[in-house]
C-alpha positions in Angstrom: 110.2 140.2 111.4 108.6 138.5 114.1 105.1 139.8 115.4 103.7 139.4 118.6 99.5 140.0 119.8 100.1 141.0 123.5 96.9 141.9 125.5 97.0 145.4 126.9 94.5 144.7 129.0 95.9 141.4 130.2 97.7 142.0 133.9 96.3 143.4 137.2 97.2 146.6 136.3 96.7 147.3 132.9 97.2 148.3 130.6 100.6 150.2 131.9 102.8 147.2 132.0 101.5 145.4 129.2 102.3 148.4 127.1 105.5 149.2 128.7 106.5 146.0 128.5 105.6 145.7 125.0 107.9 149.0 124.1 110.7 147.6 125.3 110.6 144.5 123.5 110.3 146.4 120.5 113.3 148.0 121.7 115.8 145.4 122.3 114.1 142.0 120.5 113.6 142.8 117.3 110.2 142.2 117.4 106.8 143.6 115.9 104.1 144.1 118.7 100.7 144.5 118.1 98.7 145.5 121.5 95.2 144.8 121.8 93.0 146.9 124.1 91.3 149.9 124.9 93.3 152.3 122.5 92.2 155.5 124.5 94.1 154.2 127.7 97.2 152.5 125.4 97.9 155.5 123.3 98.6 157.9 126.3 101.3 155.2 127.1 102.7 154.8 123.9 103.3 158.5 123.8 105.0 158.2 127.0 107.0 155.9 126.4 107.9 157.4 122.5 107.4 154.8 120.9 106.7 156.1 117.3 109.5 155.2 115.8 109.1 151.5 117.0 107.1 148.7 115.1 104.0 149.0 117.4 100.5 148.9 116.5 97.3 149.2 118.1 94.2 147.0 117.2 91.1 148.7 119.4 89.4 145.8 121.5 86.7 147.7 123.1 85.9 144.6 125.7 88.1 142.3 128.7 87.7 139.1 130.4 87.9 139.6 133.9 87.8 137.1 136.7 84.1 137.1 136.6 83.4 135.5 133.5 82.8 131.9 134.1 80.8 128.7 133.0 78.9 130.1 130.2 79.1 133.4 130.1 82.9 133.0 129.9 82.0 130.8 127.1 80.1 133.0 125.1 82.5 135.4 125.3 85.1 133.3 124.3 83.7 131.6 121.3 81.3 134.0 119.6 82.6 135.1 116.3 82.2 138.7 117.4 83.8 138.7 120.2 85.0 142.2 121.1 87.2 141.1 124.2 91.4 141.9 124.3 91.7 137.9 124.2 89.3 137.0 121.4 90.3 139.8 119.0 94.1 138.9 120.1 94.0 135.1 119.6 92.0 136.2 116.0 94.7 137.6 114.5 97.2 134.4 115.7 94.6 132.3 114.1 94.2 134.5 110.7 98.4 134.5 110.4 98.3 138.2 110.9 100.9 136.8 113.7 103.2 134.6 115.3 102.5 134.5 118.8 99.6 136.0 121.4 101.0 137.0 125.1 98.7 137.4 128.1 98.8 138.2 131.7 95.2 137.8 132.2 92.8 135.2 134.0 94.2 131.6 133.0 91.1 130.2 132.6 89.8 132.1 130.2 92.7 132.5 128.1 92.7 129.0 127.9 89.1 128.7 126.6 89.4 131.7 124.4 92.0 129.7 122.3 90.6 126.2 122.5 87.5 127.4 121.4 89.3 130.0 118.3 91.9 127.9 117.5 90.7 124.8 118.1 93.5 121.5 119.1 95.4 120.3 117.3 94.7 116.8 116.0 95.8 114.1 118.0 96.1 116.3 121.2 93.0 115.5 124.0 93.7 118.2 126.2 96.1 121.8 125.8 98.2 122.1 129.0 100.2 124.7 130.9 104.0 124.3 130.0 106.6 126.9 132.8 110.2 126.5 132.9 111.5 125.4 136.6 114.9 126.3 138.0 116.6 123.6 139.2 120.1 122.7 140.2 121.7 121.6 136.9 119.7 124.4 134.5 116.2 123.9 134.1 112.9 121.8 133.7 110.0 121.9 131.6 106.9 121.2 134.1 103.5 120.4 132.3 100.9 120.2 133.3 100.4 122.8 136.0 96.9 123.4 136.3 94.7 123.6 132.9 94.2 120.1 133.9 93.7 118.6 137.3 91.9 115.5 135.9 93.8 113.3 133.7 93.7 110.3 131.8 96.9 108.2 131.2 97.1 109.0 127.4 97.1 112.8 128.4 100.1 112.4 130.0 101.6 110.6 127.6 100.9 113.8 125.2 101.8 116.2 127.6 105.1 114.2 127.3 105.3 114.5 123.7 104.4 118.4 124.0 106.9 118.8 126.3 109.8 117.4 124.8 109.3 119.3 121.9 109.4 122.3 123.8 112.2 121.3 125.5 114.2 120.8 122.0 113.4 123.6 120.4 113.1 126.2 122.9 115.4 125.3 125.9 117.8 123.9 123.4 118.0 120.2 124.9 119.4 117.6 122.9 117.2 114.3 123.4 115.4 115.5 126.1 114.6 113.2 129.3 111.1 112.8 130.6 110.4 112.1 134.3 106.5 111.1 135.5 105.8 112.7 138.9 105.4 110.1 141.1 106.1 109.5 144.9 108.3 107.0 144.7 110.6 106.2 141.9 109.8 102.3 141.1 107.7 101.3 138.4 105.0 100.1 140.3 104.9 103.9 142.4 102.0 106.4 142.4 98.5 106.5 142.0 96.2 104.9 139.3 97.2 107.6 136.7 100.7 107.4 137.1 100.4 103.7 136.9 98.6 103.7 133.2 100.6 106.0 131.6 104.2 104.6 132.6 104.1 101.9 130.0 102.7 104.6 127.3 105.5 106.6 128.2 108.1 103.6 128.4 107.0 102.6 124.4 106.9 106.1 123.5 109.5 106.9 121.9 110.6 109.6 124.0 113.8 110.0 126.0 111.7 107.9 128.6 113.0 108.6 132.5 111.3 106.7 134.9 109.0 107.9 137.8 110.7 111.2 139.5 109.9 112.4 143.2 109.6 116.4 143.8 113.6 116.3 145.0 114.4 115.3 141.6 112.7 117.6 139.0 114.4 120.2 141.4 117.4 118.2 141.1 118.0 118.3 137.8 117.2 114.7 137.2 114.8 115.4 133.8 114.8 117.8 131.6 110.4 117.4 131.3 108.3 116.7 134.4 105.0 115.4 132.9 102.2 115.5 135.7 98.6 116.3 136.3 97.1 119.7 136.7 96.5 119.2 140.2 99.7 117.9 141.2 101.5 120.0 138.9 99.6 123.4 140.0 100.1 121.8 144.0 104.3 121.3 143.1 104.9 125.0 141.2 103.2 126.9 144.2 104.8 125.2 147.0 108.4 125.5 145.0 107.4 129.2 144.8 106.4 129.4 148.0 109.9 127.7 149.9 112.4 129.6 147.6 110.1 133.1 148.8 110.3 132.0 152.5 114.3 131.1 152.3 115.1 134.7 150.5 113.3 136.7 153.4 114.6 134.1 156.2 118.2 135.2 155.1 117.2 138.5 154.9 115.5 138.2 158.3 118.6 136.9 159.4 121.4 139.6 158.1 119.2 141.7 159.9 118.7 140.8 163.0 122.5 139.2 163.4 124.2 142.3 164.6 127.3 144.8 162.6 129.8 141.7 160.8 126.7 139.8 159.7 125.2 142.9 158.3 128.6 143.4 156.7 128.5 139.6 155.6 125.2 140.2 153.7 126.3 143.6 151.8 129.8 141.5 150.8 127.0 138.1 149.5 124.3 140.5 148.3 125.8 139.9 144.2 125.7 136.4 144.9 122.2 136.6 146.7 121.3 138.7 143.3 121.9 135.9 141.2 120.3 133.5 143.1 117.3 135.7 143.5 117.2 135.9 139.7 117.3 132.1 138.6 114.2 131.7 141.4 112.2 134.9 139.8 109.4 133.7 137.7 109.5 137.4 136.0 112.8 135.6 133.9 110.6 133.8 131.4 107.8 135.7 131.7 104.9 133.5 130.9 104.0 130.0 130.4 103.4 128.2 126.6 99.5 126.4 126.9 100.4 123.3 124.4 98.3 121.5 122.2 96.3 124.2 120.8 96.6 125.4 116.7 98.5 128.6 117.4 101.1 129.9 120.1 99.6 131.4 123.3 101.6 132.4 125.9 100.4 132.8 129.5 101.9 135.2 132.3 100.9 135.7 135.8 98.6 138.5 136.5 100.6 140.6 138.6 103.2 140.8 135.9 105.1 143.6 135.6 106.7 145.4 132.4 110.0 143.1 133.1 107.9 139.7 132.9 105.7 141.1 129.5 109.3 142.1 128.1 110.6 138.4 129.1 107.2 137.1 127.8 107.5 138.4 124.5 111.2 137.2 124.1 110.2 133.9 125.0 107.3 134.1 121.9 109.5 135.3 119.5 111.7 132.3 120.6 109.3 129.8 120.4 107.7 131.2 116.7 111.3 131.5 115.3 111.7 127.9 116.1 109.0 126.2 114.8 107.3 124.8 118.1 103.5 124.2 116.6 104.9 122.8 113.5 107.3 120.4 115.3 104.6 119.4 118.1 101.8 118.5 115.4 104.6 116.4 113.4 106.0 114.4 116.7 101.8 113.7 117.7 101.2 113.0 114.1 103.8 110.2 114.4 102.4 109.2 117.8 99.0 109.0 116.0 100.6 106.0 113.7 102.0 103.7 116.5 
């Protein structure tokens, strides 16, 4: 059986919907869970939720990262071989094989650190990146990077590319997937210095090789892997979030304030509006994969509720079932060669 680290103490509001969450994963996934935390406050939960009979265990982490631990003291945290924290004790047991997968709602940043510095990269890979699934019109696109890394060099795009394919394969179930550059214009010659240098690494790749691809298209449906910056990609994720939020509570607005048969218009599109609602709701995949490091970490928002830790661990268990790591180290091994 699958097993899954999730941090207890990951989200805003821990360590209630981490543990929730976690139960009903166990429940409908098929999955083993092990939370890491403060066992005082999970154990009260677990009761609640009666989980005994369900393949749950608790490892006590006595410590969290919190927003405040930065530069160095976020480092010490994260790399000393002591380290008592949710993320550090959770990431331990990925690296040890005591598990497939770690899952965490907590601050980005220092999940991020806390696994380069325990599980170190794996060879061949420069920099780990930031790896969610975008709705678009035709199914769905792999965006990375989206903010691990807002300074880039060409040949980390060109492994973010690599990353991200893989990903795409194995996960999303794309045969050959394309890869599209983020760019502002769609020529060759588009885009800033960046863009510029890793085109042709991308072009002799290997890789189902795109072109350049404006904002419209990734939404479009025009790649199947959006390979970008940290910056731009972190700048492209929050405004998409940001436009399909204002367009639900426009039409809301709208239904609203447009008098009796509108009203009755909205109640007779509301299953429609529900399904729409749904592809747009980040809480669907839960959590993001951060790529390139020895070991599968997953990384959900912090206001994550109990639906998006459920979604988070199913996405895990997909990803560990189907051999991402092993298949990512291979395709940068052969990269490595050229």
């Amino acid at each position: 059986m699958t097993r899954i680290v999730v941090d207890a103490m990951g989200s805003d509001n821990h360590p209630s919907p981490d543990v929730i969450g976690a139960i009903m994963a166990a429940r409908d996934y098929h999955v083993e869970i092990i939370l890491v935390g403060d066992q005082d406050k999970i154990a009260p939960l677990l009761e609640t939720g009666k989980a005994d009979s369900l393949p749950i265990q608790v490892v006590h982490a006595p410590e969290m990262l919190t927003m405040d631990d930065k530069g160095e003291k976020l480092a010490f945290k994260a790399r000393h071989k002591d380290s008592k924290t949710s993320m550090a004790v959770g990431i331990d047991l990925v690296k040890k094989g005591q598990a497939d997968a770690f899952v965490t709602a907590g601050n980005t940043g220092a999940a991020m650190v806390t696994a380069l510095f325990r599980l170190g990269r794996i060879r061949g890979v420069d920099r780990p990146a930031l790896a969610p699934i975008f709705p678009t019109a035709t199914g769905s696109c792999v965006v990375i990077d989206i903010g691990v890394n807002p300074d880039c060099e060409p040949k980390n795009l060109l492994q973010f590319g690599i990353m991200g394919s893989v990903y795409a394969e194995k996960v999303r179930g794309v045969n050959n997937p394309k890869v599209g550059l983020v760019s502002n214009g769609e020529e060759a010659g588009k885009g800033s210095e960046l863009v510029k240098g890793a085109y042709p690494l991308l072009v002799e790749s290997g890789l189902n090789f795109y072109g350049n691809v404006e904002g419209r298209e990734v939404i479009g449906g025009k790649v199947d892997v959006a390979v970008t910056d940290g910056f731009t990609g972190n700048v492209l994720l929050k405004t998409a979030e940001a436009v399909a939020q204002l367009l639900v509570d426009k039409i809301k607005e709208a239904i609203k304030g447009g008098g009796p048969l509108t009203i009755l218009g909205g109640l007779l599109v509301k299953p429609a509006m529900g399904s729409v609602k749904k592809l747009m709701d980040p809480r669907e995949e839960g959590a993001a994969p951060l790529l390139g490091v020895k070991g599968l970490v997953f990384i959900g928002h912090g206001r994550s509720d109990e639906i998006a830790i459920k979604n988070a661990i199913r996405v895990a268990k997909e990803a560990a079932e189907a051999g991402v790591l092993e298949s990512i180290r291979s395709a940068i091994e052969q990269n490595l060669k050229k």
